[in-house]
C-alpha positions, 0 to 999 in steps of 0.5 A: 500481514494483511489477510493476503491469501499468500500470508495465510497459506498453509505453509506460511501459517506452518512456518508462524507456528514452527517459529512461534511468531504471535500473528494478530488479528487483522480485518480483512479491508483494513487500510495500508497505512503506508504513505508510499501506497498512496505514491505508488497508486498515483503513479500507476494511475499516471502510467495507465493514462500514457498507455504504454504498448510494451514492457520497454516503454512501461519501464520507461514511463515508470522512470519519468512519472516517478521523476514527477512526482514532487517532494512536497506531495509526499509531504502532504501525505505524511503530514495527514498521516495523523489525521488518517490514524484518527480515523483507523482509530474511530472506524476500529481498523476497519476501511477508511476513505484513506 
């Protein structure tokens, strides 16, 4: 849970309760230590660029770009990983360049 206003309405916090699930504390701007935030953010920002004039071709140009997208970049992400945790850690959970 991240702070999303869809995780904290009040149905949601009802639910947690009814369920007794323990949330913890989140800071508001903490960052997506997910590597595959990083994939789908480079991938928009590629489809963005070819500008697609419809659904169709937005599909379309989802499917090449994820095509693109070589294995070797995604292990750049994850070997950064422990770097990236270095940093959550010293900023105390806070926003990160990452």
């Amino acid at each position: 849970m991240d702070n999303n206003p869809k995780h904290t309405s009040k149905v949601v916090a009802k639910w947690l309760k009814d369920n007794k699930v323990k949330v913890l504390e989140w800071p508001s701007q903490s960052p997506d230590l997910n590597p595959i935030e990083n994939v789908w953010a480079e991938l928009k920002k590629h489809v963005r660029a070819r500008r697609p004039p419809n659904l169709t071709q937005l599909h379309q140009l989802y499917q090449e770009e994820w095509a693109k997208i070589h294995t070797t970049y995604c292990g750049k992400l994850v070997e950064g990983y422990p770097k990236c945790l270095t940093q959550v850690k010293q900023f105390k959970g806070n926003a990160t360049k990452y």
